[in-house]
C-alpha positions in Angstrom: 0.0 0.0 0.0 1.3 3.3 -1.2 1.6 5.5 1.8 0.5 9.5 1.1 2.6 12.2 1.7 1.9 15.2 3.2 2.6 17.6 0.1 2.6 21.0 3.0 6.1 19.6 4.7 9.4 21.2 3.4 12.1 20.0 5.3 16.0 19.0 5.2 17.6 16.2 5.7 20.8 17.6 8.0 22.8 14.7 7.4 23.1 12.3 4.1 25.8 10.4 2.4 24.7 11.1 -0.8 28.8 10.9 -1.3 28.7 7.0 -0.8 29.7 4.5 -3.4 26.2 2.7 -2.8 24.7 6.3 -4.3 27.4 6.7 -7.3 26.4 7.6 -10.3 22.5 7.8 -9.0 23.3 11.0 -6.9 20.7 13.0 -9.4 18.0 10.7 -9.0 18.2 10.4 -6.1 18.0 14.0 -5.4 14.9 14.0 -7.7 13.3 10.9 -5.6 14.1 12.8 -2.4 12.1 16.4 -3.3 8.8 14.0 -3.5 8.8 14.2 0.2 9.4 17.8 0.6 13.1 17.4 1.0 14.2 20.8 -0.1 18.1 21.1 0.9 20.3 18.2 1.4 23.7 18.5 3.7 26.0 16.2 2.7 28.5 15.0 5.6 32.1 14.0 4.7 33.7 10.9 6.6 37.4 11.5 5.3 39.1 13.4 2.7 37.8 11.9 -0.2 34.7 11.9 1.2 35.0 15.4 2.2 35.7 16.6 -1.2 32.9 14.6 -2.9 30.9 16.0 -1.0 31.9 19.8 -2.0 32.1 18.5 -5.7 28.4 17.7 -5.5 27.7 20.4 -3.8 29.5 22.9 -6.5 27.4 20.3 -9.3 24.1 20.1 -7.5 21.9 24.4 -5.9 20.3 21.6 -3.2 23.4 20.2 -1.7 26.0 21.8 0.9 29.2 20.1 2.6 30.2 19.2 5.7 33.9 18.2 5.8 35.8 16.4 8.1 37.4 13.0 9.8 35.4 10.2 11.1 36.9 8.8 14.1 37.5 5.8 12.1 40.6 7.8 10.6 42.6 8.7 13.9 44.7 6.2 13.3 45.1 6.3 9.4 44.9 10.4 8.8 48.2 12.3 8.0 48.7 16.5 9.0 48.1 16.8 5.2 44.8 15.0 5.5 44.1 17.5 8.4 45.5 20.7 6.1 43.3 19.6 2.9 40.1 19.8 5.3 41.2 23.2 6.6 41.4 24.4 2.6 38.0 22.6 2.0 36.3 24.3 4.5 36.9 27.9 3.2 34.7 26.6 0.6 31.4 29.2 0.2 29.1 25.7 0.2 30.3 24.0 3.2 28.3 24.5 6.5 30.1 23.0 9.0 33.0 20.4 10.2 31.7 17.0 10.2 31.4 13.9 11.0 33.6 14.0 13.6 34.0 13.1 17.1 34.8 9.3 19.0 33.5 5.8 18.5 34.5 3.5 21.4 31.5 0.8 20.0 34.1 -0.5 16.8 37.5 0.0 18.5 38.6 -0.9 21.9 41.6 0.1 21.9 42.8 3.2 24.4 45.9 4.6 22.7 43.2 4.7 19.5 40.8 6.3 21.7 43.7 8.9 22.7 44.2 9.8 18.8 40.6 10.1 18.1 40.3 12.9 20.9 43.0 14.5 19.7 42.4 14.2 15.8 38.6 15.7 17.7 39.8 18.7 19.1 42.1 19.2 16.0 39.1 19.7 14.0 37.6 21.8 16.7 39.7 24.2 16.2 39.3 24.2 12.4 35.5 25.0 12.9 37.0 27.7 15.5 38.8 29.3 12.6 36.2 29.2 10.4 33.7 29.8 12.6 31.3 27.1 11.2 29.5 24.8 13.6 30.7 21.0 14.1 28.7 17.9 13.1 29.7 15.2 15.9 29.6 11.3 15.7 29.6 9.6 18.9 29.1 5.8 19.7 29.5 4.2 23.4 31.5 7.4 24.3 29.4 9.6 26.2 31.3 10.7 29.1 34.7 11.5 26.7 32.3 13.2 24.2 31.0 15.9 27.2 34.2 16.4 28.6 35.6 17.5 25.6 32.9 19.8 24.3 32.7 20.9 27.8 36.4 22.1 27.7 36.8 23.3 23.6 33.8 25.7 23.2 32.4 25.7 19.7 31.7 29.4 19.1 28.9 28.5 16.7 28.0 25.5 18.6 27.1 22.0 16.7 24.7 19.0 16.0 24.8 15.4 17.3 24.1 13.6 14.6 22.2 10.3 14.6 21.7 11.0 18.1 22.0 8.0 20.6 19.1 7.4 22.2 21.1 8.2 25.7 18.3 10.8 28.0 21.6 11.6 29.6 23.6 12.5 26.7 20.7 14.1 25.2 20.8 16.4 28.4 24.0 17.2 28.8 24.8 18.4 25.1 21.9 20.5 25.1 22.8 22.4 28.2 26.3 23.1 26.6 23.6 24.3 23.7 23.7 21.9 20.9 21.7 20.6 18.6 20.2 17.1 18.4 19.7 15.5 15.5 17.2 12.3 15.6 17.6 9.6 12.4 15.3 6.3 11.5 16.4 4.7 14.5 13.3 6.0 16.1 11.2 4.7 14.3 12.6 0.7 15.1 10.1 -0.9 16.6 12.7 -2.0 19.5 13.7 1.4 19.8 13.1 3.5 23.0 13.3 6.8 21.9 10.6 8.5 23.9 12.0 10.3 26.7 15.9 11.1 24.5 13.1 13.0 21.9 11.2 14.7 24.3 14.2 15.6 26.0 15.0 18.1 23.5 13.6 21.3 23.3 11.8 22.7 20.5 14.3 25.2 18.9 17.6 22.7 19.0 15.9 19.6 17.2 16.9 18.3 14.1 16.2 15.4 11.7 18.4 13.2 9.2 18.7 10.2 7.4 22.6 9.3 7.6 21.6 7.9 4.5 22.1 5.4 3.1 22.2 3.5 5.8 19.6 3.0 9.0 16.2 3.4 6.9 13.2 3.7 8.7 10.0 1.8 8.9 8.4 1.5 6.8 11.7 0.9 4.4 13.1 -0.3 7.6 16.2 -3.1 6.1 16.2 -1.2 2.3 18.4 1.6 1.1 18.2 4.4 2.8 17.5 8.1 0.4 17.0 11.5 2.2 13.6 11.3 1.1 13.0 9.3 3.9 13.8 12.1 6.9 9.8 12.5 6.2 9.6 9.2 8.0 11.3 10.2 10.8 9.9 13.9 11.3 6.6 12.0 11.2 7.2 9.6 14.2 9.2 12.0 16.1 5.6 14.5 15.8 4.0 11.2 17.4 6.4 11.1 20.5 5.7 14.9 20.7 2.2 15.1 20.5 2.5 18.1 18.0 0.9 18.2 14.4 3.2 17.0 12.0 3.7 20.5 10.3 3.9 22.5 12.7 6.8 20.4 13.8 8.4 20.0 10.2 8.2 24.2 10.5 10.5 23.7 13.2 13.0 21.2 12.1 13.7 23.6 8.7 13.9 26.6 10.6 16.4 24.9 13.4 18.3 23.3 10.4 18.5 26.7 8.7 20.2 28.5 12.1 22.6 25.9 13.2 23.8 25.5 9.3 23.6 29.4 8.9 25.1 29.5 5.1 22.0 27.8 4.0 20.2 30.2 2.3 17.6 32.4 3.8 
């Protein structure tokens, strides 16, 4: 059964991939595909250098996409200086909005001297989105505690989103008290998800929605391919959580995407 969308919700998907191999070559139809549900901008988050500059290449090709650049923590252990140097030139660039993905991932590596690079390589990059003053686009996995402390100790002038936010009430908490944004993706929608009190821990004007696609669809694609189209999916369950009409909330979650990613147009 065809579901029916809601042709009076414009929003943006804060984080895609639309820089993956899995979307090579399809980026443009996907783009199309994604506008059905009211996608209207699409920020497109680097995970290394190559990565990073695909991203600012589709950007430059495509008025609907803008860049994030930056190292995953996945790269603390692999990235040179140049690496770090190519990102700081990248993001002078007038289409990318912030620094991202970066941050620390404890759940795929154990190791502590790895965790010890990925905070530095994480306040490295901090102080690129310093310079630049663009906000920072943080990925965080079974790190919590780490995480804080560092944003707690290297303010981010313009401040930042946690992207595919853990569903971690504490977490949730904490980063908005130090005033970031939270950015909610399909996961809530898993039927063995527990999302309610991490989504109705954030306040109205610092929520955000996004797909990380192409991976973590949600229901009801739930186990397909993942397009930014489907942030509708999300917006729409986290209205549910929140008891507020699913407009009014999508009029939120543009407007808060449009001031933490301020070179978005007006």
């Amino acid at each position: 059964m065809e579901i029916e969308i809601n042709k009076n919700i414009k929003l943006i998907d804060a984080h895609t991939h639309l820089n993956d191999e899995k979307f090579l070559g399809r980026e443009e139809e996907i783009i199309k595909e994604s506008k059905k549900y009211g996608i209207e901008y699409f920020v497109c988050a680097g995970f290394d250098l190559s990565s990073s500059k695909k991203a600012v290449e589709l950007a430059e090709k495509y008025s609907e996409v803008y860049a994030l650049v930056g190292l995953h923590p996945d790269q603390a252990d692999k990235y040179s200086e140049r690496d770090l140097e190519e990102i700081e030139e990248l993001a002078k660039h007038k289409k990318v909005v912030g620094i991202g993905e970066i941050g620390l991932d404890h759940y795929w590596e154990k190791d502590i001297e790895i965790h010890k690079k990925q905070i530095e390589l994480f306040i490295k990059q901090i102080n690129i989105a310093n310079k630049y003053n663009l906000p920072i686009n943080i990925h965080t996995r079974e790190a919590t505690m780490d995480t804080i402390k560092i944003l707690k100790e290297n303010k981010v002038e313009v401040g930042g989103i946690i992207h595919c936010c853990p569903l971690n009430e504490y977490l949730v908490k904490e980063c908005v008290k130090l005033g970031y944004y939270i950015s909610f993706a399909g996961v809530v929608t898993f039927k063995n998800a527990d999302p309610v009190l991490s989504v109705r821990a954030v306040p109205d004007d610092k929520l955000l929605t996004e797909t990380d696609a192409p991976y973590l669809a949600p229901v009801p694609n739930r186990g397909k391919e993942n397009i930014p189209g489907y942030s509708y999916y999300t917006a729409e369950k986290i209205s549910y959580i929140r008891e507020i009409d699913f407009e009014i909330l999508a009029k939120k979650l543009y407007e808060n995407t449009k001031r933490i990613y301020y070179k978005l147009p007006r």
